[in-house]
OpenMM code with the backbone's topology and positions (N, CA, C; nanometers):
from openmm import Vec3, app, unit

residues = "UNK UNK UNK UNK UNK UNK UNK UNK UNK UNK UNK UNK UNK UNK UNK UNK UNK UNK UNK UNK UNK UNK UNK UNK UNK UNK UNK UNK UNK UNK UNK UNK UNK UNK UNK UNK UNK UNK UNK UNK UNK UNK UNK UNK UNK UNK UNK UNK UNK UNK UNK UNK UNK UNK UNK UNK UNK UNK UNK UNK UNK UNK UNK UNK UNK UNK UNK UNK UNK UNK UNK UNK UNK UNK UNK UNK UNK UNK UNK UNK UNK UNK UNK UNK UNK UNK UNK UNK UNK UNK UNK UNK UNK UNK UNK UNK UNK UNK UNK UNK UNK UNK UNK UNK UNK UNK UNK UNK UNK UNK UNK UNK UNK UNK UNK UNK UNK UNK UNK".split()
positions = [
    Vec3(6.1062, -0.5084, 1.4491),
    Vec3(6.1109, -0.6335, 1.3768),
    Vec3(6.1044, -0.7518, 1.4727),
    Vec3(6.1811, -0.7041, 1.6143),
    Vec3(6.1656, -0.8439, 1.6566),
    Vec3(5.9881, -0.8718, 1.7288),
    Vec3(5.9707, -0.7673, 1.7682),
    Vec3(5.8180, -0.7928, 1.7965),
    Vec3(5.7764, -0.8600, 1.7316),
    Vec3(5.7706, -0.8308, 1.5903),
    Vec3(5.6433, -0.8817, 1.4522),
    Vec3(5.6727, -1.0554, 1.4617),
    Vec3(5.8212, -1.0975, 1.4774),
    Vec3(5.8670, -1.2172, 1.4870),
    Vec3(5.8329, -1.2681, 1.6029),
    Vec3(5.8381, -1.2328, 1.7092),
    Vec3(5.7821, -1.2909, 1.8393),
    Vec3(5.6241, -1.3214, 1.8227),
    Vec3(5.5293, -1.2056, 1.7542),
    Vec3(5.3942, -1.2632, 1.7435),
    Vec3(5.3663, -1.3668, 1.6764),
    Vec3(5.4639, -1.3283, 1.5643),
    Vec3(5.4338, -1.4846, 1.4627),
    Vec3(5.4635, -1.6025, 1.4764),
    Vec3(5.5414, -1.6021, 1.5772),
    Vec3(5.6292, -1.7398, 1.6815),
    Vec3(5.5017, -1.7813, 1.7505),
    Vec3(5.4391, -1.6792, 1.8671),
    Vec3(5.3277, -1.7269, 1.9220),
    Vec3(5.1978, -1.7528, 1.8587),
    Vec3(5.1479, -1.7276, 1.7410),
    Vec3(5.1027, -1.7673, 1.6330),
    Vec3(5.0686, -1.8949, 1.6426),
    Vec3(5.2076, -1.9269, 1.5531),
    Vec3(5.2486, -2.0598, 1.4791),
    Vec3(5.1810, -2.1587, 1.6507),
    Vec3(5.2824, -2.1036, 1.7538),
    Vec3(5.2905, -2.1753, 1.8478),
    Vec3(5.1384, -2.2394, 1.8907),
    Vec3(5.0124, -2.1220, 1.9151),
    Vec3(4.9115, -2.1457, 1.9448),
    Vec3(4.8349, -2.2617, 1.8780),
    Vec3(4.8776, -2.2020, 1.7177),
    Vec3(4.8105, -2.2906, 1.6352),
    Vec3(4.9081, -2.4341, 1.6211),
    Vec3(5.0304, -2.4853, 1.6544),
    Vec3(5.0309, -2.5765, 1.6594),
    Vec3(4.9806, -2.7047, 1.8297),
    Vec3(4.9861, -2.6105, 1.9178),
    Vec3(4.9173, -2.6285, 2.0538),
    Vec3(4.7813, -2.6954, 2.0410),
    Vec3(4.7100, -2.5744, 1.9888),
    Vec3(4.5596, -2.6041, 1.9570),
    Vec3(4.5263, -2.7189, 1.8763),
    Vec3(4.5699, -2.7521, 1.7816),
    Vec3(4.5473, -2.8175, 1.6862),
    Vec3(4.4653, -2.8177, 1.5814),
    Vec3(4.3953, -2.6734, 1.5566),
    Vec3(4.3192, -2.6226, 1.5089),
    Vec3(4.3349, -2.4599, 1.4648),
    Vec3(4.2919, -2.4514, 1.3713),
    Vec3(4.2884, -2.3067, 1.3329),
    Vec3(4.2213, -2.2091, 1.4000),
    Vec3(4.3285, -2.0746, 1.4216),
    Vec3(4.2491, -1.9712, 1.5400),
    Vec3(4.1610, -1.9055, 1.4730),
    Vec3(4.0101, -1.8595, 1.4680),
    Vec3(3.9012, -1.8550, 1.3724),
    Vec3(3.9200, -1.6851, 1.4946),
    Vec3(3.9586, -1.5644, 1.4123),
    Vec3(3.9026, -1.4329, 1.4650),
    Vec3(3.8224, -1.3377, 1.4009),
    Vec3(3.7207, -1.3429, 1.5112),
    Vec3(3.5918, -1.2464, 1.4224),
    Vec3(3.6009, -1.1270, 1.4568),
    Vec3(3.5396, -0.9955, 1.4117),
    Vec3(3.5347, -0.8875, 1.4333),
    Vec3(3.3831, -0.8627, 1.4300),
    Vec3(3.3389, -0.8630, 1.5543),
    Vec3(3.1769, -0.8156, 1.6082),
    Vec3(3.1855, -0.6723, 1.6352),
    Vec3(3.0866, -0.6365, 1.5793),
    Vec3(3.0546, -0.5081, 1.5696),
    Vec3(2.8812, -0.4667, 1.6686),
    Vec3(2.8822, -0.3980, 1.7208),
    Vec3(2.7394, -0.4129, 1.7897),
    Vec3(2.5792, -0.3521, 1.6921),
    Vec3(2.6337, -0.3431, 1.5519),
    Vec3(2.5048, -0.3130, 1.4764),
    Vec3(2.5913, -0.3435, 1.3103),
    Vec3(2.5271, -0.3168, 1.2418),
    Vec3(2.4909, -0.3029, 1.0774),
    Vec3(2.3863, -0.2081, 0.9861),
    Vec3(2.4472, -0.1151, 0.9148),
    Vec3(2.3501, -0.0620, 0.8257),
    Vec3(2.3607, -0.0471, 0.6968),
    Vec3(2.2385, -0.0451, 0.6374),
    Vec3(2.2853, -0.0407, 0.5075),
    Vec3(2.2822, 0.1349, 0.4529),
    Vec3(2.3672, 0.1462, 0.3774),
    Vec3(2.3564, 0.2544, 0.2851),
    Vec3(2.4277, 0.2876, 0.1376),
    Vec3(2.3613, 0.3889, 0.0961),
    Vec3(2.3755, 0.3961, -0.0284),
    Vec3(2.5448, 0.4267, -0.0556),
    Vec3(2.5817, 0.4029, -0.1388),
    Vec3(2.7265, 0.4117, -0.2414),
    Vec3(2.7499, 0.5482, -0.2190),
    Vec3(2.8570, 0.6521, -0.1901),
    Vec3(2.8672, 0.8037, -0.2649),
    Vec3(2.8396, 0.7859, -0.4114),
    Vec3(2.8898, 0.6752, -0.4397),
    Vec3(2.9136, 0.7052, -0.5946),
    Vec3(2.7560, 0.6801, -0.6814),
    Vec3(2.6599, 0.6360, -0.6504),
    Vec3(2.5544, 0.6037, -0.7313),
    Vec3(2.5477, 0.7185, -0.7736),
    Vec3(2.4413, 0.6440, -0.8831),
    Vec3(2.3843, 0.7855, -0.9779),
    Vec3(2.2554, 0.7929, -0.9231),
    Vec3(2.2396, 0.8932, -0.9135),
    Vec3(2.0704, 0.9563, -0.8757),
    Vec3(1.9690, 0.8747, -0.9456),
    Vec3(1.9871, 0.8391, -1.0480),
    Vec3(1.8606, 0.7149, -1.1099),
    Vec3(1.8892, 0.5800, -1.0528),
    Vec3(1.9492, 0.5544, -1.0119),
    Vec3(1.9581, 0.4118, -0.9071),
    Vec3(1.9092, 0.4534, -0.7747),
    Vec3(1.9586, 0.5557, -0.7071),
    Vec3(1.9066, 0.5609, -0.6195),
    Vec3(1.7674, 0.5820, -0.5890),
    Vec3(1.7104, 0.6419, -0.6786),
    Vec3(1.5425, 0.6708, -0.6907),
    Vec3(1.4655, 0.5583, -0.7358),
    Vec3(1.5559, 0.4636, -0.8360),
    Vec3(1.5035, 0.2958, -0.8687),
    Vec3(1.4898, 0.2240, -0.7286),
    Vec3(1.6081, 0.2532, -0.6430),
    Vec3(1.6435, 0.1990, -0.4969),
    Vec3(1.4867, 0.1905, -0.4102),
    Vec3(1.4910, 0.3536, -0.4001),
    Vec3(1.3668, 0.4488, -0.2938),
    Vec3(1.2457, 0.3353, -0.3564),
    Vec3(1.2005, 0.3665, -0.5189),
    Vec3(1.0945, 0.3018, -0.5404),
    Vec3(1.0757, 0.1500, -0.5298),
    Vec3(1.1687, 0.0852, -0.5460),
    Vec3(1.1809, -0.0798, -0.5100),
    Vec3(1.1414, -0.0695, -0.3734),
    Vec3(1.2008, -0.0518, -0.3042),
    Vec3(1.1869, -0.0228, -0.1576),
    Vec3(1.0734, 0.0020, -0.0921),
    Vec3(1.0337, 0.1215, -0.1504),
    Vec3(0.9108, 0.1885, -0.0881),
    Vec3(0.7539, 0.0732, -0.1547),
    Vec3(0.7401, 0.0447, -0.2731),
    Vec3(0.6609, -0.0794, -0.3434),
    Vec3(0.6313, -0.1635, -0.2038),
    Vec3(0.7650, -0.2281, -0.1360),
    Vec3(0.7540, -0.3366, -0.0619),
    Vec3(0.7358, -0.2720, 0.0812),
    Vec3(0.7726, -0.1538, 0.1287),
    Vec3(0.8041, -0.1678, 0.2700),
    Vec3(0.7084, -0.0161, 0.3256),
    Vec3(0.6981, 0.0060, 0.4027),
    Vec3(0.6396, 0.1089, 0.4799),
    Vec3(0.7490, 0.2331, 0.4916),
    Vec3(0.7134, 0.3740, 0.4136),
    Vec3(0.8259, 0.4563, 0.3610),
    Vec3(0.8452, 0.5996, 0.4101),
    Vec3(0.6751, 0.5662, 0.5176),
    Vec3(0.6815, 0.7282, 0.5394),
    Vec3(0.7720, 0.8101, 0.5939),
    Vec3(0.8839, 0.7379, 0.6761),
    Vec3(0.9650, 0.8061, 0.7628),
    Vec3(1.0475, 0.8982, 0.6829),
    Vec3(1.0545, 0.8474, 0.5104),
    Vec3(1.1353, 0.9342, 0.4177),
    Vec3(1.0288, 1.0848, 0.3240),
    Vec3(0.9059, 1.0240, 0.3522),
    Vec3(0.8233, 1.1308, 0.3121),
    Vec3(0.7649, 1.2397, 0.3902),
    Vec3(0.7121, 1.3368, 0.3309),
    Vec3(0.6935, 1.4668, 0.3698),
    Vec3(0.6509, 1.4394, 0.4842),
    Vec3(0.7003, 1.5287, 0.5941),
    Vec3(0.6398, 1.5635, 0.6821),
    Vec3(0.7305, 1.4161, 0.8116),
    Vec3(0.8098, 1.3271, 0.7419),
    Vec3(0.9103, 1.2197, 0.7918),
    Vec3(0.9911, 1.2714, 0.8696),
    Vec3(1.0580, 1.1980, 0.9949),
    Vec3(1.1688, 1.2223, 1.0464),
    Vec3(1.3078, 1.2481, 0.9270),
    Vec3(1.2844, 1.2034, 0.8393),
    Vec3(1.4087, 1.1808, 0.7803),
    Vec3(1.3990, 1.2076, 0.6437),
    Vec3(1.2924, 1.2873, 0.6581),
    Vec3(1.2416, 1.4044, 0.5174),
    Vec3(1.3768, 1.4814, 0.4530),
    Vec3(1.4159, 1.4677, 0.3127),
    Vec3(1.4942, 1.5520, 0.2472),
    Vec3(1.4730, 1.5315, 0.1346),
    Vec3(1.3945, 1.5971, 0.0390),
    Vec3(1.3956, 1.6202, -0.0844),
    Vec3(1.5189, 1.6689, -0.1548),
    Vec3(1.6093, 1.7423, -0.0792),
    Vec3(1.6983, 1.7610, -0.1774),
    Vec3(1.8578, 1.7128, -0.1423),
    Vec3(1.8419, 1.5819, -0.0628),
    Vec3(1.9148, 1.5100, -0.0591),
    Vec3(1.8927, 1.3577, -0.1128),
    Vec3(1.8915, 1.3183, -0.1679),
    Vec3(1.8419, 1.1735, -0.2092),
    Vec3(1.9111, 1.0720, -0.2211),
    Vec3(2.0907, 1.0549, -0.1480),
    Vec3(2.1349, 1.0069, -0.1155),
    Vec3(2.0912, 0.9471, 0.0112),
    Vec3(1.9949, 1.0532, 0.0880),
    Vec3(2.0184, 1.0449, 0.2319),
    Vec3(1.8549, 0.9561, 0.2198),
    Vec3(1.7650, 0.9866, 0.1778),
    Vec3(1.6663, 0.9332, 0.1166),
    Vec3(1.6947, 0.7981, 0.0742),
    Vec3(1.7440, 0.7528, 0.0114),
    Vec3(1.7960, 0.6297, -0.0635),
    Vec3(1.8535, 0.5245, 0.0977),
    Vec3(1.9508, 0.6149, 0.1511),
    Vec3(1.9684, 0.5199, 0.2543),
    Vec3(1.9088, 0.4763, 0.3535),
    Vec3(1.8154, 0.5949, 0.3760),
    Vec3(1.7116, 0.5166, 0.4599),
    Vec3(1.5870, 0.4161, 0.4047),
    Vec3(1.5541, 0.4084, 0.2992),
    Vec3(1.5156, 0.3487, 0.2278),
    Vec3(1.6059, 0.2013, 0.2401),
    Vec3(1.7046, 0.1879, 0.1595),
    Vec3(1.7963, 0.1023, 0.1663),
    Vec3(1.7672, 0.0285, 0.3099),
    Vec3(1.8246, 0.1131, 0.4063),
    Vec3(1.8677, 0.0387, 0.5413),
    Vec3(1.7365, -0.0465, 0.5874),
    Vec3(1.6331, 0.0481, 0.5636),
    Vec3(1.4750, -0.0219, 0.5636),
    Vec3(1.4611, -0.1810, 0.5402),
    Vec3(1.5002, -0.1751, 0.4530),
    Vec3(1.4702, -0.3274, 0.3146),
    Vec3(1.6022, -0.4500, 0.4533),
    Vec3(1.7196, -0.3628, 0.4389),
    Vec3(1.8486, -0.4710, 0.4677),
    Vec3(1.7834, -0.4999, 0.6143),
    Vec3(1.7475, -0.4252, 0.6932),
    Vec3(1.7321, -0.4168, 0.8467),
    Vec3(1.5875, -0.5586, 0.8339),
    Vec3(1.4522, -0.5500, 0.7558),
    Vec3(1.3513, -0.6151, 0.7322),
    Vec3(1.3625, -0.7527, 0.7022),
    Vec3(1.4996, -0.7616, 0.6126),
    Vec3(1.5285, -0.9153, 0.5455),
    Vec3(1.6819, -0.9784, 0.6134),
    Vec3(1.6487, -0.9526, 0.7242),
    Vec3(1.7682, -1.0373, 0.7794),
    Vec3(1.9164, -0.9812, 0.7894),
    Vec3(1.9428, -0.8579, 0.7244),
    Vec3(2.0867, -0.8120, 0.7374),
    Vec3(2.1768, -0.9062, 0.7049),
    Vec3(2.1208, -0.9286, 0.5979),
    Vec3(2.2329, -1.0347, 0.4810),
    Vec3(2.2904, -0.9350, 0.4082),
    Vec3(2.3945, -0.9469, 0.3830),
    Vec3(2.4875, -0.8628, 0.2543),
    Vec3(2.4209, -0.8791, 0.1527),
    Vec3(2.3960, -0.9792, 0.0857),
    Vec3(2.2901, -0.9421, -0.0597),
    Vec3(2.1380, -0.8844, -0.0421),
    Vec3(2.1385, -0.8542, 0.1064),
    Vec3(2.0121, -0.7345, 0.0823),
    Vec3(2.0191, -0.5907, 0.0811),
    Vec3(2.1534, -0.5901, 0.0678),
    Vec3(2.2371, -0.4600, 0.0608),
    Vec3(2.3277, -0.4463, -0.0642),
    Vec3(2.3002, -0.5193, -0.1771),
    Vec3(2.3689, -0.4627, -0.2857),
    Vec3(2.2643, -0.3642, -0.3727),
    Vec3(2.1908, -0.3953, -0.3747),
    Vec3(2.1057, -0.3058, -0.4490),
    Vec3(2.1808, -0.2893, -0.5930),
    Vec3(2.2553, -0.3824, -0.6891),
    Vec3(2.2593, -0.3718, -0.7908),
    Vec3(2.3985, -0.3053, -0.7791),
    Vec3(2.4797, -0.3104, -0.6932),
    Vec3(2.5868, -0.2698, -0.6388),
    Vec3(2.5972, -0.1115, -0.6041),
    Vec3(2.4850, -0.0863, -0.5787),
    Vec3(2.4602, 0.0815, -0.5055),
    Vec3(2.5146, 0.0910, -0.3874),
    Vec3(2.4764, -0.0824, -0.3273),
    Vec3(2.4668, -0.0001, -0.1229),
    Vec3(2.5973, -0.0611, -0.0670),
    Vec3(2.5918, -0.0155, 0.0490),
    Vec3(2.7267, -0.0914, 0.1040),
    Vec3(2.6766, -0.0825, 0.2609),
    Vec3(2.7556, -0.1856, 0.3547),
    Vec3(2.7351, -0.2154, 0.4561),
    Vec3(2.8083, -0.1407, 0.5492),
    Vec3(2.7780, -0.0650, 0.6500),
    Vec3(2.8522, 0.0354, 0.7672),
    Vec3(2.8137, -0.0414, 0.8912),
    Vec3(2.9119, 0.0010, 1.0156),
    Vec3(2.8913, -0.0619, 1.0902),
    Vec3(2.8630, 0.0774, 1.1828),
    Vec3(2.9072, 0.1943, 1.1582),
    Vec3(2.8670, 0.2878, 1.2042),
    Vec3(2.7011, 0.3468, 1.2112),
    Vec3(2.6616, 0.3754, 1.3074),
    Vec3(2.5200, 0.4460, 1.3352),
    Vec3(2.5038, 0.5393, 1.2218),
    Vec3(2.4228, 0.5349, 1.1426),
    Vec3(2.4470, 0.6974, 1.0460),
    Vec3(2.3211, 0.7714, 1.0624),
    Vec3(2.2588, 0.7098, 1.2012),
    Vec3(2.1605, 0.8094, 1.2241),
    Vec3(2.1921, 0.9733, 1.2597),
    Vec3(2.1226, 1.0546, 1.2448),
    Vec3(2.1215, 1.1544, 1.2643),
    Vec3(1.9922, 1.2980, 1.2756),
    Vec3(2.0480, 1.3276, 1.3704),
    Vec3(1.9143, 1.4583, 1.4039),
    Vec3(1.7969, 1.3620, 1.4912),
    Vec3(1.6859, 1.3934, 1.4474),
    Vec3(1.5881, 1.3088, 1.4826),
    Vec3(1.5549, 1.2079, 1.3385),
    Vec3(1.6044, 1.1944, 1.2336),
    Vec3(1.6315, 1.1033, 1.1177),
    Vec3(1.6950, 0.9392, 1.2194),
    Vec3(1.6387, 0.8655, 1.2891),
    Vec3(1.7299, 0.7287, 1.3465),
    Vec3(1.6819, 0.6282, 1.2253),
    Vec3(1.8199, 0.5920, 1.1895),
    Vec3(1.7975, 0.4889, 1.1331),
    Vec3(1.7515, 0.3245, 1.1424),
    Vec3(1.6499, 0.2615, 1.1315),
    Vec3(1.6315, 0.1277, 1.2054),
    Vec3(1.7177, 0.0361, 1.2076),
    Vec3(1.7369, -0.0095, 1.2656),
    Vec3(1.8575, -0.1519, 1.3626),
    Vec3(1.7861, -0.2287, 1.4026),
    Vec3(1.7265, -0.3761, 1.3812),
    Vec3(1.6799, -0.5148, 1.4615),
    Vec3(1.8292, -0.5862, 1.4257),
    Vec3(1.8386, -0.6115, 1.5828),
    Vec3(1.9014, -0.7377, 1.6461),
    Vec3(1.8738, -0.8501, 1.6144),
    Vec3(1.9457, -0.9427, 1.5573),
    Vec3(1.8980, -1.0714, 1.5123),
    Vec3(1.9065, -1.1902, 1.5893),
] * unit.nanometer
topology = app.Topology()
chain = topology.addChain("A")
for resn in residues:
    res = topology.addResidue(resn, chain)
    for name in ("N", "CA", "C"):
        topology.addAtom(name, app.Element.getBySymbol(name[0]), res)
């Protein structure tokens, strides 16, 4: 207890020192997008086809690094991450109708890498 009180002392203290509010960010060295566990398989295939319409898809089709027909979660997210990674890695290019969600973890895998641009 007295710890928790000593930080909040130096806290207060900083921030009345400073004269300004201490602004702390949490940087992460990437962003991806991916799909929900919870979607339903018809969003996610609405997802793939929105996606694929606009963007270059082969990496998810036959013969793709990141080929799985009978995963389509995994399909969907690379799809997904496609679109979010293309338009700036804004959070609303990652709702997908509230399907996707934002990781900060790599979820590449195998020879499947998922794309990452640095902004």
């Amino acid at each position: 207890m007295a710890k928790a009180q000593i930080c909040i002392c130096f806290i207060i203290f900083f921030y009345l020192w400073s004269g300004n509010f201490v602004e702390v960010k949490a940087y992460s060295r990437g962003a991806w997008c991916v799909a929900k566990p919870s979607a339903t398989n018809d969003r996610l295939q609405q997802n793939i086809d929105f996606v694929c319409s606009k963007m270059d898809c082969n990496i998810i089709k036959k013969g793709g690094a990141c080929y799985s027909p009978e995963n389509l979660i995994n399909a969907a997210s690379v799809a997904m991450n496609i679109y979010y990674q293309t338009q700036g890695r804004r959070s609303w290019n990652c709702n997908f109708e509230g399907s996707g969600l934002v990781g900060v973890t790599d979820p590449s895998y195998g020879n499947c890498i998922y794309e990452f641009r640095r902004q």
